[in-house]
N, C-alpha and C positions, 0 to 999 in steps of 0.2 A: 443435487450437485454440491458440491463440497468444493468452496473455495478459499485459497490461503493468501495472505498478505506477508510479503517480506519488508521490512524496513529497511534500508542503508542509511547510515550516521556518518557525516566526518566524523576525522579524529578518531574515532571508532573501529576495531577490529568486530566489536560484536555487533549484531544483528539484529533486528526482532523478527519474531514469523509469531501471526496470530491467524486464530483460523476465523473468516468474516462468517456472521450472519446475515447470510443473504440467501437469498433463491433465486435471483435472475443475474446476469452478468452486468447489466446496468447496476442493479443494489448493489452487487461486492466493491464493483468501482466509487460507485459514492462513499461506502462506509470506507476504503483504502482513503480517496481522501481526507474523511475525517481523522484517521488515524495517523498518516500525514501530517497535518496540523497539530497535532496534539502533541508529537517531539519535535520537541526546538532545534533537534540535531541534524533532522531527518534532512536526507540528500534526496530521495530517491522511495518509491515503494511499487512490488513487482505483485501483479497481480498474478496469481496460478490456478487454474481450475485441472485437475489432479498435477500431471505433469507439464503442461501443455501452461507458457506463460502466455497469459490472454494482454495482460499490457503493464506500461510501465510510465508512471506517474512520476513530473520528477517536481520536489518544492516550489520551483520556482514560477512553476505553471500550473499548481493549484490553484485554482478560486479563493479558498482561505490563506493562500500565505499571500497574496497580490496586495 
């Protein structure tokens, strides 16, 4: 399974989308949050396994930005 991370930034029209290294839906979520944490920008990051958004993490409620 192949799953994607989108980032949303204030201030920001651009985006990032990275594709995670995971294999279970638990792993993609933990590395979205790490990815998360890692932009200071970051509003928001959209978890997708092909089309289909599996969830939606938002900064403020990550573990790492608390």
């Amino acid at each position: 399974m192949t799953y994607i991370c989108l980032i949303e930034t204030r201030n920001s029209s651009a985006t990032h989308m990275e594709a995670l290294d995971a294999e279970t839906r638990d792993d993609a979520l933990q590395e979205a949050v790490r990815l998360l944490a890692r932009h200071p920008r970051a509003t928001s990051a959209d978890v997708f396994s092909g089309a289909t958004t599996i969830a939606t993490i938002h900064a403020a409620s990550s573990p790492m930005n608390a």
